[in-house]
N, CA, C and O atoms as CSV, one atom per row, in Angstrom:
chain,resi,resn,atom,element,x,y,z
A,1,UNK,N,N,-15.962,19.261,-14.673
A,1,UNK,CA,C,-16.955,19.537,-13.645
A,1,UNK,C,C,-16.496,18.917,-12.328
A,1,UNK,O,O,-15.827,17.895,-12.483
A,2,UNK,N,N,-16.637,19.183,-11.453
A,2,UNK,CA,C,-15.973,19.248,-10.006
A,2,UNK,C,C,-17.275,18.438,-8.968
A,2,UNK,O,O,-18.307,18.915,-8.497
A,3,UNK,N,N,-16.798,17.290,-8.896
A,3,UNK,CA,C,-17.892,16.934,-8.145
A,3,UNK,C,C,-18.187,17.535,-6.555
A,3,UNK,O,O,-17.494,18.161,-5.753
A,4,UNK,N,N,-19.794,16.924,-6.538
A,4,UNK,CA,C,-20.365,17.942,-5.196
A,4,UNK,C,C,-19.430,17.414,-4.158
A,4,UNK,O,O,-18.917,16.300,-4.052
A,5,UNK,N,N,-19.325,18.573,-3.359
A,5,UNK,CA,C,-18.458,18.280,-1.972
A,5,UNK,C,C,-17.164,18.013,-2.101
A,5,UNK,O,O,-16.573,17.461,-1.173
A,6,UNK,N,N,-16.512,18.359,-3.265
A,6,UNK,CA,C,-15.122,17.548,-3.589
A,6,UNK,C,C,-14.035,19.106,-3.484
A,6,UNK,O,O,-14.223,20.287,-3.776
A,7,UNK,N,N,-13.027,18.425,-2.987
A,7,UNK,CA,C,-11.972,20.021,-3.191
A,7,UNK,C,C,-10.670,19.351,-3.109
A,7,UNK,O,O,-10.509,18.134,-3.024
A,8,UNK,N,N,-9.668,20.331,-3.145
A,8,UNK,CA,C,-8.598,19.698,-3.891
A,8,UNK,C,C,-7.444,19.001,-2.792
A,8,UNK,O,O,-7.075,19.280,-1.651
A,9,UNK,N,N,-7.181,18.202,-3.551
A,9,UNK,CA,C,-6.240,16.577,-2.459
A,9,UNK,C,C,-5.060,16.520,-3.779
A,9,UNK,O,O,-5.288,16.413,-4.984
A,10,UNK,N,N,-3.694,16.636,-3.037
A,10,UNK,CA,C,-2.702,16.431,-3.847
A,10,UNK,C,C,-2.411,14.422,-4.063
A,10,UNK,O,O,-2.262,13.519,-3.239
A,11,UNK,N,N,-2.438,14.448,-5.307
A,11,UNK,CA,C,-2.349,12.894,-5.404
A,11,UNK,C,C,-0.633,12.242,-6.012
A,11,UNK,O,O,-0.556,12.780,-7.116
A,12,UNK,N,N,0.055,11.801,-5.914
A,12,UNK,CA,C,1.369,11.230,-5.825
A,12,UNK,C,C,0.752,9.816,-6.709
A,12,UNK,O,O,-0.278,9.266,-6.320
A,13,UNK,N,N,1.430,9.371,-7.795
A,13,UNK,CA,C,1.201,8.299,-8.693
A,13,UNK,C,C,2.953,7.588,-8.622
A,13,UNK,O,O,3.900,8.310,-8.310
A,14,UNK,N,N,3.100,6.320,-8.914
A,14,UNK,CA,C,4.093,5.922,-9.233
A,14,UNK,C,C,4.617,5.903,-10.685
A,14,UNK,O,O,3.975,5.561,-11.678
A,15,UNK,N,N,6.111,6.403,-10.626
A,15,UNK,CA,C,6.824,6.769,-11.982
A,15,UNK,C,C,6.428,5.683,-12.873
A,15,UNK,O,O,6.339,6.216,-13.979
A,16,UNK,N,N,6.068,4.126,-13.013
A,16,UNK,CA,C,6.170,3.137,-13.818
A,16,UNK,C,C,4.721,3.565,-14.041
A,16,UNK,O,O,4.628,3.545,-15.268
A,17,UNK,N,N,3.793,3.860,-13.656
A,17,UNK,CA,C,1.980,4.167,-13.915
A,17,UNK,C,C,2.658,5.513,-14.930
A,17,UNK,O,O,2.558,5.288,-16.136
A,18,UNK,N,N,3.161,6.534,-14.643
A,18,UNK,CA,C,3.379,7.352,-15.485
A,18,UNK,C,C,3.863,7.492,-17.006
A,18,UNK,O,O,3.480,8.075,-18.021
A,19,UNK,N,N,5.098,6.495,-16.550
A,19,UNK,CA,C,5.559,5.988,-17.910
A,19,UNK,C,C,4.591,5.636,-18.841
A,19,UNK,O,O,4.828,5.974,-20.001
A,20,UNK,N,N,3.406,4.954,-18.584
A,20,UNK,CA,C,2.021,4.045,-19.279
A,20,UNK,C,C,1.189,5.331,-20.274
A,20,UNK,O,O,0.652,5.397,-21.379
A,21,UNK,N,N,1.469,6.236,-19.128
A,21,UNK,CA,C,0.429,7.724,-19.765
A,21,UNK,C,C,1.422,8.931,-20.144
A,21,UNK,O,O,1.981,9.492,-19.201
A,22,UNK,N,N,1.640,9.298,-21.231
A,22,UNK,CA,C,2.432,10.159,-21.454
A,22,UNK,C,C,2.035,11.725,-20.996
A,22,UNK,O,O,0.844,11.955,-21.203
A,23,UNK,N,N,2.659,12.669,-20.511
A,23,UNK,CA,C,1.940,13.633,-19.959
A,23,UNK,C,C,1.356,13.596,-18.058
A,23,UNK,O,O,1.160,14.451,-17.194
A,24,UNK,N,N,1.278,12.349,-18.128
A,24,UNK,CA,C,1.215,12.483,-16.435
A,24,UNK,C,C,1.890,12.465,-15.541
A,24,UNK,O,O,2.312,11.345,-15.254
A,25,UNK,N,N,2.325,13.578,-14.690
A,25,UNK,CA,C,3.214,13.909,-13.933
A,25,UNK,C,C,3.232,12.900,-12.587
A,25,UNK,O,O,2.446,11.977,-12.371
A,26,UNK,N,N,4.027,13.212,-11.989
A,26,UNK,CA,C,4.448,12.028,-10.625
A,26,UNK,C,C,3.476,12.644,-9.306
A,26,UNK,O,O,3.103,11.961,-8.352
A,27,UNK,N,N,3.166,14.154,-9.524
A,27,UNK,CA,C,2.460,14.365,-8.489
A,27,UNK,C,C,1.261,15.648,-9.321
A,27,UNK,O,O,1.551,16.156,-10.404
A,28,UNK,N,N,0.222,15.917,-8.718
A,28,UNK,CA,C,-0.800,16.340,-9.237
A,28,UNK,C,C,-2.063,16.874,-8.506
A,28,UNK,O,O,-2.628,15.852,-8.114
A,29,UNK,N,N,-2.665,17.759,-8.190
A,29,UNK,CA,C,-3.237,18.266,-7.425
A,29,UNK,C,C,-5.306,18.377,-8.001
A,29,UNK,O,O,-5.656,19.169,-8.877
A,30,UNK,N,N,-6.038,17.695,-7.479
A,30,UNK,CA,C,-7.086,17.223,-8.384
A,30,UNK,C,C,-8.013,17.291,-6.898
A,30,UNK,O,O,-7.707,17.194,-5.710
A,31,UNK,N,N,-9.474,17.539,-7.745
A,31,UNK,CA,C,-10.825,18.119,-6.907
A,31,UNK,C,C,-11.669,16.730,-6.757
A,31,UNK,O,O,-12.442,16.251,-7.587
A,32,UNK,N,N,-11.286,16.169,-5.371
A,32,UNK,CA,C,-12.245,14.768,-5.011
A,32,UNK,C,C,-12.895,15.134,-3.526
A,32,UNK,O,O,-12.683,16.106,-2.801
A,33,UNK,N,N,-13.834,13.896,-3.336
A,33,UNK,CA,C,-14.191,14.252,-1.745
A,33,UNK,C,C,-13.647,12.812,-1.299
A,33,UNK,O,O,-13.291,12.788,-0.121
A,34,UNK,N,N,-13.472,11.265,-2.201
A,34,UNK,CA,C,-13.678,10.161,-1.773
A,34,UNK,C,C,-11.913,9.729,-2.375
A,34,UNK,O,O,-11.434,10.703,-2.956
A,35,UNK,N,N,-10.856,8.400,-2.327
A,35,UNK,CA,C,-10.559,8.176,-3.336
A,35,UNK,C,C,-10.942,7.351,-4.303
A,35,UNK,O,O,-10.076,6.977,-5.094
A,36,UNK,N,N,-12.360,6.867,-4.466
A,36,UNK,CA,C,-12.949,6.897,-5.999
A,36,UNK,C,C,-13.112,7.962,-6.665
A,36,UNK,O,O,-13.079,7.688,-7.865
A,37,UNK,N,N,-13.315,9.326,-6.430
A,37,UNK,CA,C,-13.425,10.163,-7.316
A,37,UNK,C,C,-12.337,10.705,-7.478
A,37,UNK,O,O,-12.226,11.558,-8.359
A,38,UNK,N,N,-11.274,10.356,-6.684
A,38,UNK,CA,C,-9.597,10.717,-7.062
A,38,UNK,C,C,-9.397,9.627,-8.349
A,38,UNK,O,O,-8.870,10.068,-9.370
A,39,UNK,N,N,-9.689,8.636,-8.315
A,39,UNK,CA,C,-9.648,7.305,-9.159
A,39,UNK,C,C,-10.449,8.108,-10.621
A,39,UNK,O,O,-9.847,8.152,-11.694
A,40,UNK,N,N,-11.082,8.375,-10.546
A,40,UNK,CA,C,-12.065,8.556,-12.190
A,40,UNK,C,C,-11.521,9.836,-12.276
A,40,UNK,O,O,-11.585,10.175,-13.458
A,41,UNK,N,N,-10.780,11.119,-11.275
A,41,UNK,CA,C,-10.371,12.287,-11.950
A,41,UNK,C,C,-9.535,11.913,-12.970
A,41,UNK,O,O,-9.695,12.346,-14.111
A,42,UNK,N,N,-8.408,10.934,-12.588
A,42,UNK,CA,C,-6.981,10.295,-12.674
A,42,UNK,C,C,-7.507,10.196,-14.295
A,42,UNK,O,O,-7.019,10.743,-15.284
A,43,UNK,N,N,-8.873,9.145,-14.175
A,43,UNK,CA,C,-9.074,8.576,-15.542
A,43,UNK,C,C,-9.994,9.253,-16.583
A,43,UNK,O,O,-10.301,8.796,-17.684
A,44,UNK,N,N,-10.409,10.520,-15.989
A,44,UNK,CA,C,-10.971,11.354,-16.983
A,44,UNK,C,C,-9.605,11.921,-17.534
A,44,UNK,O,O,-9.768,12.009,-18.751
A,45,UNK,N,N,-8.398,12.325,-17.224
A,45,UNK,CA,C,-7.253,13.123,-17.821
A,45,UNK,C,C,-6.669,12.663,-18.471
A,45,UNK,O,O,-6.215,13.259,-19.448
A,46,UNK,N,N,-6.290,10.725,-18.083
A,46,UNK,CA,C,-5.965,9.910,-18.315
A,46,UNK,C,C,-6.633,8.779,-19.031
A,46,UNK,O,O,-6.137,8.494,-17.941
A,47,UNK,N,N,-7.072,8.083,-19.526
A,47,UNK,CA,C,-8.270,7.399,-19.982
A,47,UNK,C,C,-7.498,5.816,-20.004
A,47,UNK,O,O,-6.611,5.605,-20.831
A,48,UNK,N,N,-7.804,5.042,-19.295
A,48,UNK,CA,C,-7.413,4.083,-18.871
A,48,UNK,C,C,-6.228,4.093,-17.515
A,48,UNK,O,O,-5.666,3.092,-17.073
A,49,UNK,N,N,-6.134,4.854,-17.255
A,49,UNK,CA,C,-5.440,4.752,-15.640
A,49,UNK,C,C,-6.298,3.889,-14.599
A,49,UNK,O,O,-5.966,2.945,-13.882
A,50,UNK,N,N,-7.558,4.570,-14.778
A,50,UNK,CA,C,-8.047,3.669,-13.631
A,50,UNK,C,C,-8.316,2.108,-13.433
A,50,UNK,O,O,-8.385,1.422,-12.413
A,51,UNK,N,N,-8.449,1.789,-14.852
A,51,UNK,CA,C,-8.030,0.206,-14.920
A,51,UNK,C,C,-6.831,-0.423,-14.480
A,51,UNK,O,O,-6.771,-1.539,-13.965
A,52,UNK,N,N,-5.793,0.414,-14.728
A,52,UNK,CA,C,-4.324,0.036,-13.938
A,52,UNK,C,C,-4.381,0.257,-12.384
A,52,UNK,O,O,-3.499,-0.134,-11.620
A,53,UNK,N,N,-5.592,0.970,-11.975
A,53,UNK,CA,C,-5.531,1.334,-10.174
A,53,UNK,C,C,-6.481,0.093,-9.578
A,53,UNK,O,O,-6.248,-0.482,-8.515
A,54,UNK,N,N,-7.646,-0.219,-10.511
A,54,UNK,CA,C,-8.728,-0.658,-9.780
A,54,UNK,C,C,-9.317,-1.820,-10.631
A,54,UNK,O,O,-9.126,-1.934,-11.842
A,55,UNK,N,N,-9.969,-2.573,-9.954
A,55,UNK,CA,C,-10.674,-4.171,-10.397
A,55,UNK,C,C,-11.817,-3.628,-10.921
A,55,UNK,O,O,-12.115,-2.459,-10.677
A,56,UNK,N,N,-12.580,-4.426,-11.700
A,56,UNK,CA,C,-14.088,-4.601,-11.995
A,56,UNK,C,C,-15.176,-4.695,-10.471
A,56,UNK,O,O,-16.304,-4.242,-10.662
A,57,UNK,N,N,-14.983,-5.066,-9.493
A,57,UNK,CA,C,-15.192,-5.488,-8.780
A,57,UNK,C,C,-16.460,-3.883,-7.998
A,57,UNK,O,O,-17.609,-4.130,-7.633
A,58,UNK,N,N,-15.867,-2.482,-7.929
A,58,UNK,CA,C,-14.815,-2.140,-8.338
A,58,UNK,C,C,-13.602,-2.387,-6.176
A,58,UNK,O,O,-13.860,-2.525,-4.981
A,59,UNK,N,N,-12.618,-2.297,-6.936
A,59,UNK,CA,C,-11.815,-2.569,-5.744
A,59,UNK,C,C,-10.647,-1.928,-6.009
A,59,UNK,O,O,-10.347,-1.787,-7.195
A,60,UNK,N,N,-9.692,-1.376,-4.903
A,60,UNK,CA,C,-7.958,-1.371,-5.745
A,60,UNK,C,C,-7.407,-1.982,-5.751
A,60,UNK,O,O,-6.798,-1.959,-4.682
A,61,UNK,N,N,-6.990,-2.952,-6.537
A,61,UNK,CA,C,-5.686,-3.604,-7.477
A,61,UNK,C,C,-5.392,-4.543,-6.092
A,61,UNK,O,O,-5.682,-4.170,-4.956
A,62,UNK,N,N,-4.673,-6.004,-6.471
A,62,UNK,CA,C,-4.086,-6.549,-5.495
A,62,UNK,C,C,-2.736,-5.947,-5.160
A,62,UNK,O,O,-2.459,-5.642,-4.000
A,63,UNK,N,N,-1.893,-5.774,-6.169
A,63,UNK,CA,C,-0.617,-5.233,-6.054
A,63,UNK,C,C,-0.814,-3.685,-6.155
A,63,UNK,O,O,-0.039,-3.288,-7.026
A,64,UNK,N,N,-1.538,-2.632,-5.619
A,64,UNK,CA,C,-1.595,-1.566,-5.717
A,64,UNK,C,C,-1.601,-1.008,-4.335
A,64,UNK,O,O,-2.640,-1.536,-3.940
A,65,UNK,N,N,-1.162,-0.301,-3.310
A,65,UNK,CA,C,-1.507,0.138,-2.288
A,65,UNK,C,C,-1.788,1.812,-2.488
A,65,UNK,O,O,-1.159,2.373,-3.385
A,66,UNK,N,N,-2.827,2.684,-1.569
A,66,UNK,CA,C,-3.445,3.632,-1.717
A,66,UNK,C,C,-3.074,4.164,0.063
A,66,UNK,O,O,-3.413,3.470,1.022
A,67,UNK,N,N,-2.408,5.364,0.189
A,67,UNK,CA,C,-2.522,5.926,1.126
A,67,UNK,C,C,-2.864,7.430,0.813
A,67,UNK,O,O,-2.508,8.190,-0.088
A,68,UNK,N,N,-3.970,7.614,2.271
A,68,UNK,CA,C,-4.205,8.825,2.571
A,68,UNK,C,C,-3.176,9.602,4.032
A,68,UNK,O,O,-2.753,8.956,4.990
A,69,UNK,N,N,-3.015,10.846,3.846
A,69,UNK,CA,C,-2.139,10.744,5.302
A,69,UNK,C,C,-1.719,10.098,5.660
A,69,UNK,O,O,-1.987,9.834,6.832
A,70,UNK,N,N,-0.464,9.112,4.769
A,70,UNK,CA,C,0.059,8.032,5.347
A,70,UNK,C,C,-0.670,7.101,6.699
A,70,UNK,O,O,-0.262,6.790,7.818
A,71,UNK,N,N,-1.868,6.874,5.985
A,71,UNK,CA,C,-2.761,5.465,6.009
A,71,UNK,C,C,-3.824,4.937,5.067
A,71,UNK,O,O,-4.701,5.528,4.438
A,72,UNK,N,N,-3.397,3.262,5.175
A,72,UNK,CA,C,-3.638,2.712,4.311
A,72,UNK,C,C,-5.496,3.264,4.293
A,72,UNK,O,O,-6.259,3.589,5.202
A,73,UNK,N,N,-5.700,3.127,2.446
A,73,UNK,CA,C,-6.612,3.648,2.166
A,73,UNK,C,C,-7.955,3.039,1.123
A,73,UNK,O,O,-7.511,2.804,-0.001
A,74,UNK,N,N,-8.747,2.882,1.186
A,74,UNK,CA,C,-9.767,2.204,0.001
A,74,UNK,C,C,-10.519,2.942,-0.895
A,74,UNK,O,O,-10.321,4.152,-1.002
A,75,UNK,N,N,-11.585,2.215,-1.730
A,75,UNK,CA,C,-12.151,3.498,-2.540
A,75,UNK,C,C,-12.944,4.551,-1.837
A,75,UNK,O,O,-12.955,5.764,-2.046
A,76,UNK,N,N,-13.623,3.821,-0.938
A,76,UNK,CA,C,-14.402,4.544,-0.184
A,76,UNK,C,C,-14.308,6.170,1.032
A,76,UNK,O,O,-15.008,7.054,1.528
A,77,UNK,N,N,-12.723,5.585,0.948
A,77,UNK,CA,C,-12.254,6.358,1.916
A,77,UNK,C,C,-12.104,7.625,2.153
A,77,UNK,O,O,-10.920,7.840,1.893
A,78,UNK,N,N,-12.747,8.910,2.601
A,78,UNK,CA,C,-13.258,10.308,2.442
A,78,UNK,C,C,-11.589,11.546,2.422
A,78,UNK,O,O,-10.712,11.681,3.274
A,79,UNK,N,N,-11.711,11.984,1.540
A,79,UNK,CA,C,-10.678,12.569,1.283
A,79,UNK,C,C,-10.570,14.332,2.101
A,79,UNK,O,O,-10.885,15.259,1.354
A,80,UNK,N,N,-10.280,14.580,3.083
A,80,UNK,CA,C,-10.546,15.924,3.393
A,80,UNK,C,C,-9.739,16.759,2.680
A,80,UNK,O,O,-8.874,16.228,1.983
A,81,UNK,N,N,-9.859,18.378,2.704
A,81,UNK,CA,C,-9.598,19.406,1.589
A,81,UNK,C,C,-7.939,19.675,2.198
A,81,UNK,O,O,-7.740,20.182,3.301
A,82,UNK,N,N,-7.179,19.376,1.561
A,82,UNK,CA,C,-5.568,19.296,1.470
A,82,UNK,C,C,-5.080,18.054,1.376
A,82,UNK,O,O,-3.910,17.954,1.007
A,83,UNK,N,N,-5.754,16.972,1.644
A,83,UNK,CA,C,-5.460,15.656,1.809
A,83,UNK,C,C,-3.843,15.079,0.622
A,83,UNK,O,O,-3.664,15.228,-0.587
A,84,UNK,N,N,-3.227,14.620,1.383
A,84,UNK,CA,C,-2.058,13.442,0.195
A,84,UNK,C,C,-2.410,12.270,0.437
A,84,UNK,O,O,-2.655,11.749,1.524
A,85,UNK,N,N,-2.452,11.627,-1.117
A,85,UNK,CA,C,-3.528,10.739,-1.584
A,85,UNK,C,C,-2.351,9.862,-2.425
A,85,UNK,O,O,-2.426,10.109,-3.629
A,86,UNK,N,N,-1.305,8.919,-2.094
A,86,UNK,CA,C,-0.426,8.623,-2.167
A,86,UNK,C,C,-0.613,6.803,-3.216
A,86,UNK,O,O,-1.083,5.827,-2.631
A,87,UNK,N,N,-0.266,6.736,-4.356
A,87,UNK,CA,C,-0.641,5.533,-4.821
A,87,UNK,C,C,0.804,4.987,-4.794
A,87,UNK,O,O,1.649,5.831,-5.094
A,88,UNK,N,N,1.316,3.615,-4.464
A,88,UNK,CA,C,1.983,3.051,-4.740
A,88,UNK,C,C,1.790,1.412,-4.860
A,88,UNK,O,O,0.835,0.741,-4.467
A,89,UNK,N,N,3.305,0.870,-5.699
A,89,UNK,CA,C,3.002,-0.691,-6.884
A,89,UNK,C,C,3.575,-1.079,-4.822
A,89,UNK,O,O,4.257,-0.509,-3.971
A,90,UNK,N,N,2.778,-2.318,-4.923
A,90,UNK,CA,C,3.133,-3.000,-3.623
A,90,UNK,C,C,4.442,-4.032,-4.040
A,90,UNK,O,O,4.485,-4.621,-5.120
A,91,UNK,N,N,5.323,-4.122,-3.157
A,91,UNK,CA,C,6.878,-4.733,-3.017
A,91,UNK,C,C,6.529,-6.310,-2.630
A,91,UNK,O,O,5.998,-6.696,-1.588
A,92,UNK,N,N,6.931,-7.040,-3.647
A,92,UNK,CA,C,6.418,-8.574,-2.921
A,92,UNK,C,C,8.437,-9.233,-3.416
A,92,UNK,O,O,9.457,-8.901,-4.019
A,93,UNK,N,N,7.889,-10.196,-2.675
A,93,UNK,CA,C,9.494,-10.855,-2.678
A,93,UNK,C,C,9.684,-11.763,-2.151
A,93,UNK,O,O,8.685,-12.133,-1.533
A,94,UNK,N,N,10.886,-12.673,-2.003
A,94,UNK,CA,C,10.890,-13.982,-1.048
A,94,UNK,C,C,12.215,-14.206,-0.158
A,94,UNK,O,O,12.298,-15.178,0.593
Protein backbone atom coordinates (compact mmCIF):
# COMPACT_ATOMS: atom_id res chain seq x y z
CA UNK A 1 0.00 0.00 0.00
CA UNK A 2 1.47 3.31 -1.07
CA UNK A 3 1.28 5.86 1.37
CA UNK A 4 -0.93 9.15 1.01
CA UNK A 5 0.95 11.76 -0.94
CA UNK A 6 3.93 9.52 -1.53
CA UNK A 7 5.39 8.84 -5.21
CA UNK A 8 8.32 7.42 -6.38
CA UNK A 9 12.12 8.66 -5.19
CA UNK A 10 15.00 6.51 -6.43
CA UNK A 11 16.90 5.40 -3.23
CA UNK A 12 20.85 4.35 -3.49
CA UNK A 13 21.83 2.01 -0.26
CA UNK A 14 25.42 1.13 0.51
CA UNK A 15 26.93 -2.27 -0.87
CA UNK A 16 27.99 -3.40 2.95
CA UNK A 17 23.90 -2.65 4.09
CA UNK A 18 23.24 -4.91 1.09
CA UNK A 19 25.46 -7.58 1.77
CA UNK A 20 23.27 -7.81 5.42
CA UNK A 21 19.97 -8.39 3.17
CA UNK A 22 20.19 -10.81 0.55
CA UNK A 23 18.19 -9.72 -2.51
CA UNK A 24 18.64 -6.00 -2.01
CA UNK A 25 19.95 -4.25 -4.75
CA UNK A 26 22.41 -1.10 -4.52
CA UNK A 27 19.81 1.11 -6.05
CA UNK A 28 15.93 0.89 -6.00
CA UNK A 29 13.13 2.95 -6.90
CA UNK A 30 10.27 3.06 -3.96
CA UNK A 31 6.84 5.24 -3.28
CA UNK A 32 7.61 7.85 -0.20
CA UNK A 33 6.66 11.52 0.40
CA UNK A 34 9.19 11.91 3.63
CA UNK A 35 12.64 9.94 4.20
CA UNK A 36 10.91 8.11 7.04
CA UNK A 37 8.66 6.52 4.80
CA UNK A 38 11.65 5.79 2.45
CA UNK A 39 13.07 4.24 5.86
CA UNK A 40 9.97 1.72 6.65
CA UNK A 41 9.53 1.05 2.62
CA UNK A 42 13.33 -0.17 2.87
CA UNK A 43 12.04 -2.22 5.99
CA UNK A 44 8.82 -3.53 4.87
CA UNK A 45 10.95 -5.44 1.80
CA UNK A 46 13.62 -5.79 4.02
CA UNK A 47 12.73 -6.52 7.64
CA UNK A 48 15.31 -5.21 9.78
CA UNK A 49 17.07 -2.65 7.53
CA UNK A 50 15.69 0.04 9.22
CA UNK A 51 17.30 -0.75 12.45
CA UNK A 52 20.67 -0.65 10.60
CA UNK A 53 19.49 3.09 9.20
CA UNK A 54 17.85 4.48 12.32
CA UNK A 55 17.92 4.81 16.37
CA UNK A 56 15.03 4.13 18.73
CA UNK A 57 14.98 7.60 19.26
CA UNK A 58 13.64 7.49 16.13
CA UNK A 59 16.76 9.34 14.47
CA UNK A 60 19.42 8.28 11.62
CA UNK A 61 22.25 6.38 12.83
CA UNK A 62 25.39 8.30 14.11
CA UNK A 63 27.58 6.78 11.47
CA UNK A 64 24.91 6.85 8.75
CA UNK A 65 24.58 9.90 6.46
CA UNK A 66 21.22 10.44 4.29
CA UNK A 67 21.21 12.66 1.24
CA UNK A 68 18.50 14.06 -0.75
CA UNK A 69 19.63 15.95 -4.00
CA UNK A 70 22.89 15.84 -2.75
CA UNK A 71 21.91 17.48 0.61
CA UNK A 72 22.35 16.41 3.76
CA UNK A 73 19.05 14.92 4.88
CA UNK A 74 16.83 13.76 8.11
CA UNK A 75 13.80 11.70 8.74
CA UNK A 76 11.67 14.36 8.37
CA UNK A 77 12.85 15.64 5.32
CA UNK A 78 10.04 15.85 2.33
CA UNK A 79 10.91 13.83 -0.55
CA UNK A 80 9.59 15.39 -3.95
CA UNK A 81 8.37 12.97 -6.93
CA UNK A 82 11.82 11.92 -8.73
CA UNK A 83 13.83 12.71 -5.77
CA UNK A 84 17.63 10.65 -5.14
CA UNK A 85 17.53 9.64 -1.73
CA UNK A 86 21.16 8.64 -1.28
CA UNK A 87 22.21 6.54 2.07
CA UNK A 88 25.71 6.34 2.90
CA UNK A 89 28.21 4.53 6.09
CA UNK A 90 29.94 7.95 7.23
CA UNK A 91 34.09 7.88 6.78
CA UNK A 92 35.68 8.59 10.23
CA UNK A 93 39.49 8.41 10.65
CA UNK A 94 42.50 10.07 12.26
Amino acid sequence: MKPEGAHSVQVTIPAALCALFPGAPREIALAAATVAEAMAALDARWPGMQARLCDSRPAIRRHINVFVDGERAGLETALRPGAELVVMTAISGG
